[in-house]
N, CA, C and O of each residue as an XYZ file, in Angstrom:
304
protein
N       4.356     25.240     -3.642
C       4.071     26.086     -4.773
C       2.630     25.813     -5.203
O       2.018     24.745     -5.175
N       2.137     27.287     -5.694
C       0.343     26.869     -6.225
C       0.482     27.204     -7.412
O       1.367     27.976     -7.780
N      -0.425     26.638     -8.229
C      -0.224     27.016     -9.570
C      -2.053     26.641     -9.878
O      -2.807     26.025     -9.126
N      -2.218     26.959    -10.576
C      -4.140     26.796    -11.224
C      -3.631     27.197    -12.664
O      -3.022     28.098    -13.241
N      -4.386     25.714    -12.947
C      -4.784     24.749    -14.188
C      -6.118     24.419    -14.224
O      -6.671     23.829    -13.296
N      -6.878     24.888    -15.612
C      -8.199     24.541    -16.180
C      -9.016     24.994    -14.984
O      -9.971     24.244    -14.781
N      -8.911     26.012    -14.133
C      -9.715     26.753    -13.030
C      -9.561     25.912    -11.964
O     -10.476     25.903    -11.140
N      -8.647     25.226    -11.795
C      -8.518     24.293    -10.587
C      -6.660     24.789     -9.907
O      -5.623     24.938    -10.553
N      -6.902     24.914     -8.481
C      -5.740     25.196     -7.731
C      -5.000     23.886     -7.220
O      -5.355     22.968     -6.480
N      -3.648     24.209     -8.020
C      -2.974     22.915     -7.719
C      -1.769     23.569     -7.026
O      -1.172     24.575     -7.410
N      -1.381     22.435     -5.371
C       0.021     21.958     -4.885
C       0.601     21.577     -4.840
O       0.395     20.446     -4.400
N       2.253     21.950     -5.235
C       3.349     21.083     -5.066
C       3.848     21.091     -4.121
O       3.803     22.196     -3.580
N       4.394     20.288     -3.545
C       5.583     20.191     -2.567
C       7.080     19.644     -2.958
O       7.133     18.780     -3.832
N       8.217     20.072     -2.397
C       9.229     19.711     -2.940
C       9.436     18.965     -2.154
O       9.537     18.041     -2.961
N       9.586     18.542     -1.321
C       9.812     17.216      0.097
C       8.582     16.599      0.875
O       7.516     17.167      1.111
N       8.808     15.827      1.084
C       7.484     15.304      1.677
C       7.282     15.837      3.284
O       6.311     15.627      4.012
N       8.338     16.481      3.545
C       8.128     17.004      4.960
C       7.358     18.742      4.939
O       7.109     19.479      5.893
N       7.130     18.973      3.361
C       6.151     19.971      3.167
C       5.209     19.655      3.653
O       4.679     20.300      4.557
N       4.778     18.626      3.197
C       3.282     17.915      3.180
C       2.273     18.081      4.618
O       2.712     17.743      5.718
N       1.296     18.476      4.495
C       0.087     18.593      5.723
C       0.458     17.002      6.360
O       0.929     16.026      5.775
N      -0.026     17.206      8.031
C      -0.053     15.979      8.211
C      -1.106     15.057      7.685
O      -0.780     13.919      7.346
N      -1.955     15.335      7.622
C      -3.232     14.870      7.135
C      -2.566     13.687      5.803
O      -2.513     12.468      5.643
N      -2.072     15.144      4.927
C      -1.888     14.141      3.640
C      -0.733     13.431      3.572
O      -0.486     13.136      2.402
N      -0.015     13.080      4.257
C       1.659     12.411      4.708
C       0.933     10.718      5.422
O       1.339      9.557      5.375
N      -0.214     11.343      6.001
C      -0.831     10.100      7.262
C      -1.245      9.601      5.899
O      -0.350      8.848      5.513
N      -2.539      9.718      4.688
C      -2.784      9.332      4.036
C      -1.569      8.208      2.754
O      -1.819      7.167      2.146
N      -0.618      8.856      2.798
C       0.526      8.818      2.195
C       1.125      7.724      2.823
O       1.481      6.745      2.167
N       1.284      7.806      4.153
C       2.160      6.219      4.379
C       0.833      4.964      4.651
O       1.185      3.799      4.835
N      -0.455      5.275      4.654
C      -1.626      4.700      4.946
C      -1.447      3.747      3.466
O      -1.561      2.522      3.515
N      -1.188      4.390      2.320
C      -0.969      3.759      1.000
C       0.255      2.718      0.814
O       0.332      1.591      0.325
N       1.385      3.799      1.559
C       2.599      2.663      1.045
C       2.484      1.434      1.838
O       3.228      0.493      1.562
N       1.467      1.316      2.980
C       1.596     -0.150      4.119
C       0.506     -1.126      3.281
O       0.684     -2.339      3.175
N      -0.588     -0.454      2.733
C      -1.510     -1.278      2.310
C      -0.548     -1.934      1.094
O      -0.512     -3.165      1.106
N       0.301     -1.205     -0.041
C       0.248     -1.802     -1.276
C       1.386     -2.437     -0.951
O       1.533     -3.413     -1.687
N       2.655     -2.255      0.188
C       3.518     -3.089      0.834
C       3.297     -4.740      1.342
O       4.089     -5.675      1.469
N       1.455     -4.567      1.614
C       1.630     -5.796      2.562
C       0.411     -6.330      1.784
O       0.252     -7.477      2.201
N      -0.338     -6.111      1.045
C      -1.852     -6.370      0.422
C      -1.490     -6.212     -1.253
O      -1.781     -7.226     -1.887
N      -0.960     -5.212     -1.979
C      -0.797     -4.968     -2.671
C      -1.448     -3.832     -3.161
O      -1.922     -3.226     -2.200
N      -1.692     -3.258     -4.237
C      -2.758     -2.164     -5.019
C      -3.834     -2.803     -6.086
O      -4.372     -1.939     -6.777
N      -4.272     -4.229     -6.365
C      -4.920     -4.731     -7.430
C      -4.949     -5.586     -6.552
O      -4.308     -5.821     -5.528
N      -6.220     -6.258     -7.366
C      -6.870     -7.482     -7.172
C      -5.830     -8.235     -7.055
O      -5.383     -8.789     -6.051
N      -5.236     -8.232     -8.773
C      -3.540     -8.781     -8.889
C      -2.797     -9.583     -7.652
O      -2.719    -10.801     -7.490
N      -2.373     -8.714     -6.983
C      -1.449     -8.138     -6.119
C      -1.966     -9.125     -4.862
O      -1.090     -9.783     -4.299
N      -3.463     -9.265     -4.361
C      -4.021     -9.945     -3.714
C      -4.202    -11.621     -4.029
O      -4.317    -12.523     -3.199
N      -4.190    -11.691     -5.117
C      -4.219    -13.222     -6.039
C      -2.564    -13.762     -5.418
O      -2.225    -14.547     -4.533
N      -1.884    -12.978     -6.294
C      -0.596    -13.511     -6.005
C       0.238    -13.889     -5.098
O       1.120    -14.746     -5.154
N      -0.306    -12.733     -3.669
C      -0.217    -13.391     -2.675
C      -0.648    -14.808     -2.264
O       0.089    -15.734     -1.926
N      -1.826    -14.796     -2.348
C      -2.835    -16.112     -1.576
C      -2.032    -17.329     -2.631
O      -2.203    -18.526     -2.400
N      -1.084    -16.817     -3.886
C      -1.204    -18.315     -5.062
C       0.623    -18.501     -4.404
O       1.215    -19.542     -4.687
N       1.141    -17.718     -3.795
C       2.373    -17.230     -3.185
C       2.606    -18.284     -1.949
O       3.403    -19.221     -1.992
N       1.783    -17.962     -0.869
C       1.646    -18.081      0.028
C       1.371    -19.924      0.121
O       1.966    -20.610      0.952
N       0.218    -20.597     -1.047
C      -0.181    -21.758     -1.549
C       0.811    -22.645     -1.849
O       0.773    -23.814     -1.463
N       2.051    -22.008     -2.768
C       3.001    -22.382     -3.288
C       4.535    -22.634     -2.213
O       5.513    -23.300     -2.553
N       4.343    -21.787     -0.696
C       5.441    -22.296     -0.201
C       4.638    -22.901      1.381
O       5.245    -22.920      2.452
N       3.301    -23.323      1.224
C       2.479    -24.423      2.739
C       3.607    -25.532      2.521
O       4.076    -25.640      3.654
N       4.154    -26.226      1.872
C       5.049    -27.391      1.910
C       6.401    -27.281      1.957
O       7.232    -28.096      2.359
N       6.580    -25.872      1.374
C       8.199    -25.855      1.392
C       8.413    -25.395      3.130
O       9.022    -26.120      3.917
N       7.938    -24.387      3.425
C       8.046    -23.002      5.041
C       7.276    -22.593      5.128
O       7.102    -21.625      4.387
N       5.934    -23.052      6.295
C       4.774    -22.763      6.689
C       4.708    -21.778      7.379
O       3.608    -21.236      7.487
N       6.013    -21.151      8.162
C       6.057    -20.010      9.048
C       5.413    -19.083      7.498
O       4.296    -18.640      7.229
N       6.826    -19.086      6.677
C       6.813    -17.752      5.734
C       5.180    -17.928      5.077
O       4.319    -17.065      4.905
N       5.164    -18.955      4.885
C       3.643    -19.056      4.016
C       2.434    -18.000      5.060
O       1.740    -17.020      4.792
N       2.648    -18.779      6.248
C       2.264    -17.641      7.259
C       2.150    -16.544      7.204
O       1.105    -15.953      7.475
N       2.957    -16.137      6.924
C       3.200    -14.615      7.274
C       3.406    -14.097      6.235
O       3.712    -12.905      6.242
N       3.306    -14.830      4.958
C       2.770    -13.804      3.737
C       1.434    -13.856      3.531
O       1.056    -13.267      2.519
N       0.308    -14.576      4.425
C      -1.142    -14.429      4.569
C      -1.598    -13.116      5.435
O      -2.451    -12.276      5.149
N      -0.887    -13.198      6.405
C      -1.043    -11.886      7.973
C      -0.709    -10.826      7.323
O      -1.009     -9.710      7.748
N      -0.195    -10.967      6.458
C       0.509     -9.478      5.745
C      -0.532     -8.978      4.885
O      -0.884     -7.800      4.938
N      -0.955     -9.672      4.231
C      -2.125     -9.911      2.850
C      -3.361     -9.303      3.888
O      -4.244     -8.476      3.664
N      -3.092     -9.922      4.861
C      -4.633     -9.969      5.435
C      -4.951     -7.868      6.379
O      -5.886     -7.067      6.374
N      -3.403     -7.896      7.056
C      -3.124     -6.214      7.098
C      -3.771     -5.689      6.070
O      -4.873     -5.160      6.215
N      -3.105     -5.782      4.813
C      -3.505     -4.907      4.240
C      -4.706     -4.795      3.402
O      -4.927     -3.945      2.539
N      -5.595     -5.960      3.849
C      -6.942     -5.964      3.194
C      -7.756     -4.963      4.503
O      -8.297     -3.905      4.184
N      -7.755     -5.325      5.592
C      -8.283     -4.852      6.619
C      -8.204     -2.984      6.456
O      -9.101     -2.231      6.837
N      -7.060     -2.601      5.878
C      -6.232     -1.226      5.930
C      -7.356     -1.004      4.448
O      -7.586      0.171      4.162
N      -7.745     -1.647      3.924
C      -8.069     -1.015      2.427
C     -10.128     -0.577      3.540
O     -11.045     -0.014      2.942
């Protein structure tokens, strides 16, 4: 559906399988970064203070909540 607001043309879609590929690729490009990196600085802190907090308890997982962090810095 189009609709124009304040001289600007706006799209909805009701499913995401409306969606251009273009903007769907963009779309899961977001949910992997803020999945594995986060969306904020935040999000990046907490990992690395995350990750700090279990080197002594399970170094695998500590692991691999860095590789994940680190995906999704690379992806930003």
């Amino acid at each position: 559906m189009k609709i124009s607001y304040n001289g600007h043309d706006i799209e909805i879609y009701d499913s995401i399988q409306e969606l251009p590929i273009g903007r769907y690729e963009k779309h899961a490009t977001y949910g992997i970064v803020d999945s594995s990196a986060g969306s904020s600085l935040y999000d990046i802190k907490a990992n690395v203070l995350k990750a700090a907090s279990l080197i002594d308890v399970d170094k695998e997982q500590a692991k691999q909540v860095l590789q994940n962090a680190q995906v999704g810095i690379e992806m930003i």
